[in-house]
N, C-alpha and C positions, 0 to 999 in steps of 0.2 A: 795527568789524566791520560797516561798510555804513552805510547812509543813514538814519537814525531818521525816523518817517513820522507825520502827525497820527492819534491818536487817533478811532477810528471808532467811529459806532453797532452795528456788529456784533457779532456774539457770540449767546451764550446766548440763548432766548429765553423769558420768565417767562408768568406770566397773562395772555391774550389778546392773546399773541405781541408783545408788546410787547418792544424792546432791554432785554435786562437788564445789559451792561456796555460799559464803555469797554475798548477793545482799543488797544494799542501796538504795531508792528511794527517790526522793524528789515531794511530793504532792502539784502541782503549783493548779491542779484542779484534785481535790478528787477523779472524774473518770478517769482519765487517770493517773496511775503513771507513773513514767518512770523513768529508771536504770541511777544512776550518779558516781556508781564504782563498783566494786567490789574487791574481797578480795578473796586469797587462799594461804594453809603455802606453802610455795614453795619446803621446806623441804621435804614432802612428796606430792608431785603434780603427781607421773607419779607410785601412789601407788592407790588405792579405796580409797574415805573419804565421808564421811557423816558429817554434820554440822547438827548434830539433834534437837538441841536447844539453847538458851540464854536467858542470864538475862542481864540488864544492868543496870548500878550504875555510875551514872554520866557520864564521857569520858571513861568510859570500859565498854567494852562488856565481857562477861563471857560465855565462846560457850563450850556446850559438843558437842567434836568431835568423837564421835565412840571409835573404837577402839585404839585413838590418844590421850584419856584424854579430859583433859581443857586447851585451851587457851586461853590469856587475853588479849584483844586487843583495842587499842588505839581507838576512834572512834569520838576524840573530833571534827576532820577535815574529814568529811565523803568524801572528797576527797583523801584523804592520809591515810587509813587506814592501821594500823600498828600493828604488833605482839608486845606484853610489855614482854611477859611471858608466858611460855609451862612446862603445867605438863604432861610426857608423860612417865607412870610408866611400861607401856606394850612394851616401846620400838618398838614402830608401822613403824616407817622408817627403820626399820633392815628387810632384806629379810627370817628372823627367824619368823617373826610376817607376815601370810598371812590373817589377817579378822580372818579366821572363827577356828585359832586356839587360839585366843588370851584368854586370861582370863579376859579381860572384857570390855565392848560396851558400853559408857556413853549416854544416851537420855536424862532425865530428869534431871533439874535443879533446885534448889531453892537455895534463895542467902542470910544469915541473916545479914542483913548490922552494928547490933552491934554488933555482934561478926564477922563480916570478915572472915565467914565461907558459903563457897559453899558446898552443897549437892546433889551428883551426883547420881541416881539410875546408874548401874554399869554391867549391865546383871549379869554372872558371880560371879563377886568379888562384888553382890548386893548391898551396899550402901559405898560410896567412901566422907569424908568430906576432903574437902582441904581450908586449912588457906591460904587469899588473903589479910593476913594485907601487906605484900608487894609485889604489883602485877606483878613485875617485878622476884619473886623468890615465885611462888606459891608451897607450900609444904604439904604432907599428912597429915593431925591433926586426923584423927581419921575414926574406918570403921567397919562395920559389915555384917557377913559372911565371906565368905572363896571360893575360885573356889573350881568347880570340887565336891562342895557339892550336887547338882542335886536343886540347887535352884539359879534361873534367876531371878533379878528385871526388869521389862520393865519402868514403873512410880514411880516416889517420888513426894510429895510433903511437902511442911512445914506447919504446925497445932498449935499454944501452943507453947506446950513444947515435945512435937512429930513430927517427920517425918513419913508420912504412906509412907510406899511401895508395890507397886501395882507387886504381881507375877506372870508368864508366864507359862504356858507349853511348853516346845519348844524342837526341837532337832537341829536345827541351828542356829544361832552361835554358841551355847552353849546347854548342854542338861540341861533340868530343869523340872523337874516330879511332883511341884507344882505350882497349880494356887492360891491364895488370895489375900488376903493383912493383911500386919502387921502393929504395930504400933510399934514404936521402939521410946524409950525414947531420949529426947537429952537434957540433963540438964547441963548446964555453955556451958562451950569452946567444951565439949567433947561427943560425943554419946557415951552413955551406953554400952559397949562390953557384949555381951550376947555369950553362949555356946552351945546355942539352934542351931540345924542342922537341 
């Protein structure tokens, strides 16, 4: 019944208008989509969440959620969408994690499908890679920068054999007192750990 279409940040909107869900459409006619699920962790449903982005790689969706990490979600039955697997290193459902103290806000995603390595821009804790060779137990593989260095990533993207990352000025979520972009090496499994602040 028409063209199934990626998952979007639209939808509902929670606590200081932030995305509260991921929305599924199916394209019966091109101009008119229209909504045939949706999807929220329930886990943290009555917290702020933002659904900044995704990648998706077959029946998984790869969603940077804010301040909640990565999670990896079933999407093969876009009626039954389902969590596989939560990377969620800031501990975002604990009432210790309010948003705007957190050490770090995933937006940006890119996915390298031979190495089973996502790459998150990270605000804060700037570039976050997590190994999804099993997507049911997503785990840290490698990351550059550090919080509380006065440097925010907002964008990444994957290039080669580089991820650029695109830097912020900001002083909410996070403080970060440069703007550019870097290029930061990623050669095998593992991003290049630099000492550069």
């Amino acid at each position: 019944d028409g063209e199934l279409v990626e998952a979007s940040q639209s939808g509902p909107k929670g606590r200081m208008g932030l995305p509260k869900a991921k929305i599924v459409a199916r394209l019966g006619d091109p101009t008119a989509p229209r909504e045939i699920h949706k999807y929220i962790n329930t886990a943290i449903a009555k917290k702020p969440q933002a659904y900044n982005n995704l990648t998706l790689d077959g029946r998984y969706a790869y969603v940077a959620v804010d301040y909640c990490g990565l999670e990896v979600v079933d999407i093969a039955d876009p009626l039954a969408i389902r969590q596989i697997g939560w990377w969620n290193p800031w501990a975002c459902e604990t009432l210790a994690n309010l948003w705007l103290n957190s050490p770090g806000h995933t937006n940006q995603i890119g996915h390298d499908e031979a190495l089973d390595l996502v790459y998150l821009s990270a605000g804060d804790s700037e570039l976050q890679v997590v190994d999804v060779s099993d997507p049911a137990r997503p785990r840290l593989a490698a990351s550059f920068g550090r919080p509380e260095n006065d440097r925010g990533v907002w964008g990444a993207t994957l290039g080669g054999e580089a991820v650029y990352l695109a830097y912020i000025r900001a002083f909410i979520p996070f403080k970060s007192t440069w703007s550019g972009f870097k290029a930061v090496s990623r050669v095998g499994s593992s991003v290049a750990r630099s000492d550069e602040r």
